[in-house]
C-alpha positions, 0 to 999 in steps of 0.5 A: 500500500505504501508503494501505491500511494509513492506512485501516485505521489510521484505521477501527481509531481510529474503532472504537475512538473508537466503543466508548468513547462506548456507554452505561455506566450502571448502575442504583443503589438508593438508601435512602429515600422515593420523594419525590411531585413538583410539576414537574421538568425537566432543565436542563444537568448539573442536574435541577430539581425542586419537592417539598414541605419543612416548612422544614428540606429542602435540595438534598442531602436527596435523591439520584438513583436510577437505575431502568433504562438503555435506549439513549439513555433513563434512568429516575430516581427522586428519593430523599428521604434525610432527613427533614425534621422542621420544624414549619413549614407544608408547602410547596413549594420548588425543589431541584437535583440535579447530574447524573453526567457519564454522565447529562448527554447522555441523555434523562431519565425521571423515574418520581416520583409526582405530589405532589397540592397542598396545602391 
């Protein structure tokens, strides 16, 4: 008798263990432009990625936005929150964007447009 309530116990943990791992992502909607990439690629915790700047454009001049979560898959969206008003020639450049805890073991499908080159 003993045994059975250890199993039980110990498939009850397990349940429970199991719940709290499920996917708990939410969609977001971001202010901004939709930013025309060159490349992205998720690294680790961060996503990677090559957008066009005129000299004034940082890493945090844009944020991720989260279009859709299907089981394991998440659609994001690079968000050019400010602009860039530079006079600089146009070019591209490599930026990061540290990914939320909850997006670090998903697959990431990054829905940006693809930025034509420059001239």
């Amino acid at each position: 008798m003993k045994h059975l309530k250890f199993i039980c116990l110990a498939i009850l943990a397990t349940t429970a263990m199991g719940c709290s791992n499920a996917l708990e992502i939410k969609t977001t909607n971001i202010e901004g432009t939709l930013e025309p990439l060159l490349s992205h690629k998720k690294w680790d915790h961060l996503l990677l990625f090559v957008a066009k700047s005129n000299g004034c454009t940082q890493s945090d001049s844009f944020q991720l936005q989260i279009d859709s979560v299907e089981s394991k898959q998440v659609s994001v969206s690079v968000i050019r929150t400010q602009d860039d008003n530079c006079r600089r020639a146009p070019m591209f450049e490599e930026f990061q964007l540290t990914l939320p805890q909850e997006l670090q073991n998903v697959e990431l499908v990054v829905s940006n447009p693809q930025a034509k080159p420059l001239h």
